[in-house]
C-alpha positions as a Python dict, from the first residue, in 0.01 Angstrom:
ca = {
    (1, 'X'): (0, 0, 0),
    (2, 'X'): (137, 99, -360),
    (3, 'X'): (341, -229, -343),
    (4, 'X'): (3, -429, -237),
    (5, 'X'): (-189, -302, -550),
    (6, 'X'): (83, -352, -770),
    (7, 'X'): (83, -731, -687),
    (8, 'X'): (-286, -770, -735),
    (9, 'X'): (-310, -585, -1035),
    (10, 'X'): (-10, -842, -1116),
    (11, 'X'): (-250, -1118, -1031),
    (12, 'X'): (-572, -975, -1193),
    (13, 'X'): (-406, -934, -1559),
    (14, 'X'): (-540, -1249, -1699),
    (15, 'X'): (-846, -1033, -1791),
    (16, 'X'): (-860, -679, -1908),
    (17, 'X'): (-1219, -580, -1734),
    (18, 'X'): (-1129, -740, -1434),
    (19, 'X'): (-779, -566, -1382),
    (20, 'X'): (-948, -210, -1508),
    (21, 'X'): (-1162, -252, -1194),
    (22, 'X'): (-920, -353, -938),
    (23, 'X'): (-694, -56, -1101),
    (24, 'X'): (-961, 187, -1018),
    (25, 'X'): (-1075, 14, -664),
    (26, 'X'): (-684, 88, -600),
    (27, 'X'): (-691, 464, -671),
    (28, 'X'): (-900, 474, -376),
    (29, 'X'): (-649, 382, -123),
    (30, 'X'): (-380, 577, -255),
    (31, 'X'): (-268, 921, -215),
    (32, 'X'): (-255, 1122, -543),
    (33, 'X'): (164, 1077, -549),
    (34, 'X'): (98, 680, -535),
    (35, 'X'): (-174, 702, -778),
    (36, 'X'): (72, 865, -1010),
    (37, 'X'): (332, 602, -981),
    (38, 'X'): (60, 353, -1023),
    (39, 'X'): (-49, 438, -1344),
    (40, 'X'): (298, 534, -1490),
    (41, 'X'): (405, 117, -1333),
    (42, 'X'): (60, 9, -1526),
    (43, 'X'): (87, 177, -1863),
    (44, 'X'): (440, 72, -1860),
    (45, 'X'): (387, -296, -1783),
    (46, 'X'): (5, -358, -1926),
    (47, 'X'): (-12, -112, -2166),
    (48, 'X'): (-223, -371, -2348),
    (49, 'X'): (-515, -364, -2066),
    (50, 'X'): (-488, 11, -1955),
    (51, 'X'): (-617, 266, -2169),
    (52, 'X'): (-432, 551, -2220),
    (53, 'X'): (-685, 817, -2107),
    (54, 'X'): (-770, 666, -1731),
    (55, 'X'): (-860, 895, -1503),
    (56, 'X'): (-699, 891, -1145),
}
């Protein structure tokens, strides 16, 4: 599933509101060691359209 949300977050980075939403729609099917790996793969690759501070 991590790999799954990872490629649509991939898809949905043309605009910032739009991949915030599917970021946090993806916390929700994703265990809290996924989630973690998630956010470390966004800040690292879209550190433009994550902010810092997002709660998981």
């Amino acid at each position: 599933m991590l790999e799954y949300c990872k490629k649509i977050l991939s898809a949905m980075s043309f605009d910032i509101r739009l991949f915030q939403k599917e970021l946090r729609k993806s916390y929700g099917y994703l265990n809290s060691i996924e989630r973690r790996f998630l956010n470390i793969w966004a800040n690292y690759n879209y550190v433009k359209l994550v902010p810092l501070a997002l709660p998981m």
